[in-house]
C-alpha positions, 0 to 999 in steps of 0.5 A, a space after each residue: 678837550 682841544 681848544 680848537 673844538 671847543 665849541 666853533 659856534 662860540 666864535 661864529 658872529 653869524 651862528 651865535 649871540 653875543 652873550 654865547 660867544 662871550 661865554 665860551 670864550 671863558 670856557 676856552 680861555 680857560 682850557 687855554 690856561 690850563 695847558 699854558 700851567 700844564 706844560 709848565 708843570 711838565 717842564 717843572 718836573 722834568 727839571 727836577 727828575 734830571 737834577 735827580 738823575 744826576 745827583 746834583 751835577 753840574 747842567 749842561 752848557 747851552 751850545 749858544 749861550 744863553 737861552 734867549 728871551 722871545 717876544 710875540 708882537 701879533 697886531 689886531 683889529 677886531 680879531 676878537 674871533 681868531 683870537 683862539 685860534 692863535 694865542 693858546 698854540 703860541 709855545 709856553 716858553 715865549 717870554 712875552 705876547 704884545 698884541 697890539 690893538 688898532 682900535 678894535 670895537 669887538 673886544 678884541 682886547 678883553 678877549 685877549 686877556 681872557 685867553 692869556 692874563 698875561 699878555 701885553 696890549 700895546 694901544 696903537 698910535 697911528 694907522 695901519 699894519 706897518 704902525 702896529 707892528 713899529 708900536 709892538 717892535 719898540 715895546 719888545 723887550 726879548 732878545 728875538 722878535 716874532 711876527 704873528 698874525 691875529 686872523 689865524 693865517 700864520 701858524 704859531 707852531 713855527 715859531 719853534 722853526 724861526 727861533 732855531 734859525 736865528 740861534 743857529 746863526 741868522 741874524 733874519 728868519 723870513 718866512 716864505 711860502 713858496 720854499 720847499 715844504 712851505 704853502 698857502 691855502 689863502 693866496 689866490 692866483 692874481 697875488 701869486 702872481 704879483 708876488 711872483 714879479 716882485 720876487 723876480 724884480 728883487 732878485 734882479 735889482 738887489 741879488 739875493 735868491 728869494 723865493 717870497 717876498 710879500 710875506 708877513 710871518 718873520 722873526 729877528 734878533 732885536 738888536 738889528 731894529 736900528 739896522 732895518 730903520 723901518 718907516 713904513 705904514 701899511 703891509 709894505 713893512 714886510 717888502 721893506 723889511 726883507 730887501 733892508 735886511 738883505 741889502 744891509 748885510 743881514 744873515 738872511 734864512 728862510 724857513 718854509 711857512 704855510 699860510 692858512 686860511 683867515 679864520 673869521 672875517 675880511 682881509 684888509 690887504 687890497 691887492 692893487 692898492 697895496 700892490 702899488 705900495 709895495 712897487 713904490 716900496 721896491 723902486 724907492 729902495 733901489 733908489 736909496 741903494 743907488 743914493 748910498 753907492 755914489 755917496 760912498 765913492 765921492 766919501 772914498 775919492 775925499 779921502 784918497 784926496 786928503 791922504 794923497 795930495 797932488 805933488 806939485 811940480 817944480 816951476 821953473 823961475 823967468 831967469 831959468 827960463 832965458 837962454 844962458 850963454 856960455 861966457 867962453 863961447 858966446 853959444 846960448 845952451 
């Protein structure tokens, strides 16, 4: 049984009561549950049948070393309906799934743990999509961090696609909608629009070629957290997350991404206020850019000048100076 199928009524708000909800709800969690166990019995023995087959040999190395652990970061707030259309599709080889909870009325939280007993709720402290994921990022214990969405608008099946890029040299997978093989169906035509213009203005005031920038679905190594110093509070963190890994010499990629419907419910994203945000994100950007370019050449000058001083030219005494008369002739030279 697919859990998508599984009974859509259940998670309808306006086709079905509380308690029916609630009660498939469980019947999901536990489909869910059960493919979670199956595919790890499935890895399980195919292990064990390759041991077998190779009478005990040595496994062969990783190309990249070690496999490295993954964790989901997916903030939410009141997205207890989407929730089983996200969580079960997320691959059984994460290591950990945060959710972050801003708050959530809805059961967001309990739903969450019935999909998936092991996932981590991260209670949010302040305000807004940036805050929720700066609370999951600093609660990610995994080598590689992934941005996930909770309304079913960015697709968990993926997450394969960024993991490869990062193990394959990146240091930032950015998702983009508008690259070869990537789409929307959510996106309408005014926001294409004004993504269009950030993306041209980006590329004139920081270089770079990329085609998305207003795009949420992205993954990183979490040793690079420092180097993009995120401080932003609302859906401007993903802006300022693609022109700080960019302009702070990251090995940016971008992975085609379609970016589908929301499941249930609004979008919070309000195109002209947070289209504003995101200008103010751009301009200020480029202003810090400009404000550490100068303060690079007045550090360089310093130490030009403190390793080459000026050589100071000899001066000559008054008595130098005075014409000095030969005693034999009596001519002044």
């Amino acid at each position: 049984m697919d859990v998508l199928e599984t009974s859509q009524l259940a998670v309808d708000p306006e086709r079905a009561p509380a308690g029916v909800r609630s009660l498939d709800i469980e019947r999901i969690a536990v489909v869910a549950t059960d493919e979670r166990n199956h595919l790890r019995e499935v890895d399980r023995s195919h292990q064990h049948e390759e041991i077998d087959r190779n009478h005990h040999r040595e496994p062969v190395a990783v190309p990249f070393g070690a496999l490295p652990s993954v964790s989901v970061v997916v903030p939410a707030l009141n997205e207890a309906p989407n929730l089983p259309y996200v969580l079960p599709l997320i691959p059984a080889w994460v290591s950990e799934v945060i959710l972050v909870d801003g708050g959530s009325t809805d059961g967001t939280a309990e739903v969450a743990r019935a999909l998936m007993p092991e996932i981590r709720i991260v209670a949010q402290t302040g305000r807004g999509k940036g805050n929720a994921l700066r609370s999951g990022f600093a609660s990610a214990t995994g080598d590689i961090i992934v941005m996930l969405d909770a309304d079913g608008s960015t697709l968990p099946t993926e997450i394969p696609a960024f993991v490869g890029v990062l193990m394959a040299g990146a240091d930032f997978a950015k998702g983009s909608r508008f690259s070869q093989g990537g789409g929307s169906e959510d996106i309408s035509f005014f926001r294409h629009l004004g993504n269009l213009y950030f993306v041209l203005m980006a590329r004139l005031l920081f270089g770079g070629r990329y085609t998305d920038l207003c795009y949420g679905y992205n993954a990183f190594w979490r040793r690079h957290l420092p180097t993009l110093d995120l401080d932003a509070d609302g859906f401007e963190v993903e802006t300022m997350m693609n022109l700080r890994a960019l302009q702070r010499g990251l090995r940016v990629v971008e992975v085609s991404s379609f970016e589908a419907c929301r499941k249930f419910g609004n979008s919070r994203l309000r195109a002209v206020p947070d289209g504003l945000r995101v200008l103010r994100i751009v301009l200020r950007e480029r202003l810090a850019r400009q404000g550490r370019r100068w303060s690079t050449r007045r550090r360089r000058r310093s130490w030009v000048f403190q390793h080459n001083p000026p050589v100071a030219m000899p001066v000559l005494s008054d008595a130098l100076a005075e014409p000095v008369a030969e005693p034999s002739t009596g001519i002044a030279v």
